[in-house]
Structures are given as C-alpha cells and as structure tokens.
C-alpha positions in Angstrom: -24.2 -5.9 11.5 -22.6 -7.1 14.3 -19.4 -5.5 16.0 -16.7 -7.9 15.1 -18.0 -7.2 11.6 -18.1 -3.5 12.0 -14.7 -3.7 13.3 -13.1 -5.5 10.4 -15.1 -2.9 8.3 -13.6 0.2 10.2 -10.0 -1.6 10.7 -9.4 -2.6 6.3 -11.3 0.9 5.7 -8.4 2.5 8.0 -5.9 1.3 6.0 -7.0 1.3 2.4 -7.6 5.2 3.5 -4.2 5.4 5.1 -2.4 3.6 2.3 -4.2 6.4 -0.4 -3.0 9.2 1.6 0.3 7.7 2.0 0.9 7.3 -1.0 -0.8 10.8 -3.0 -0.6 13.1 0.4 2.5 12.0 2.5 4.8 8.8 3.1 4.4 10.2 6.5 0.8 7.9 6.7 2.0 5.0 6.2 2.8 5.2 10.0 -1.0 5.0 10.5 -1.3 2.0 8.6 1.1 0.7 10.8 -0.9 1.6 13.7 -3.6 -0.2 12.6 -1.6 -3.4 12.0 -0.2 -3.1 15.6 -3.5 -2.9 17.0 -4.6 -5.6 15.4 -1.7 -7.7 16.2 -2.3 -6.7 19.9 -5.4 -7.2 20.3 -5.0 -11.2 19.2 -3.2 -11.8 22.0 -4.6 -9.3 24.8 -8.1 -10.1 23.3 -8.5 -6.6 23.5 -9.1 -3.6 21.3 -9.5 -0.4 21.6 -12.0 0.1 18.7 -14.5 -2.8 20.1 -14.8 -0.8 23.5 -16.0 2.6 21.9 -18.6 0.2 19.4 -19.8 -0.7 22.7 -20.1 2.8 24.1 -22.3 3.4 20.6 -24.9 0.0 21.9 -23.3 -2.1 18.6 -24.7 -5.8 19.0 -22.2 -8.3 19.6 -22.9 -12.0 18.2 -25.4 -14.1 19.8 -24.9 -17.0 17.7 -21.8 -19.7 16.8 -20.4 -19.4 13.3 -21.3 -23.1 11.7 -17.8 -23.7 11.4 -17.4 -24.2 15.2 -21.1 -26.2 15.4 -19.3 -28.7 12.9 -16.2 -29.1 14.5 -17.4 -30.3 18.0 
C-alpha cells in the first residue's frame, strides 16, 4: 500500500472509531472527529498533514506512478 492510501485508511478508520465512542462512550468524541475533519480540511490547502510526515518517519512508500485518470486527461 502506498501512503496516500494508508492515510485515507488511518483518517475514515479515526472517525468511524471516533463516531462509535461518541456515540456509546461520550458526546465528548465527537470533538475528535472534528479534529480529523479539520486536518483534513487543512491539509488541502497547506498540502500538508501531519499524519503523512510520521508515515514517512515509518519508510511508507509514496506513489511512483500517475493515476490513469491524469494519463487520459493530458
């Protein structure tokens, strides 16, 4: 797997967890779920995120290739 999949798998993962806790645990994690959303939301226009930096850290491959939705399109 490659780290923009990884991260999508961490990032709907975070939420479906936070959403279950928020709502048999505590309202109170429904905050997380909004920190996840603001992240995300961030990190389209910074083209930054903090969760891609530490799958670097842990040597996750990045993509070598283009999607064949951008080969078409050119």
């Amino acid at each position: 797997m490659t780290i923009h999949r990884y991260l999508r798998l961490i990032a709907g993962g975070f939420v479906l967890l936070s959403l279950a806790l928020g709502y048999f645990v505590s309202p109170w994690w429904f905050l997380f779920t909004g920190f996840v959303g603001l992240n995300l939301f961030q990190s389209a226009f910074s083209d930054w995120c903090p969760m891609i930096t530490f799958l670097k850290k842990l040597d996750v491959r990045e993509c070598t290739h283009e999607p064949k939705a951008m080969k078409t399109a050119r």
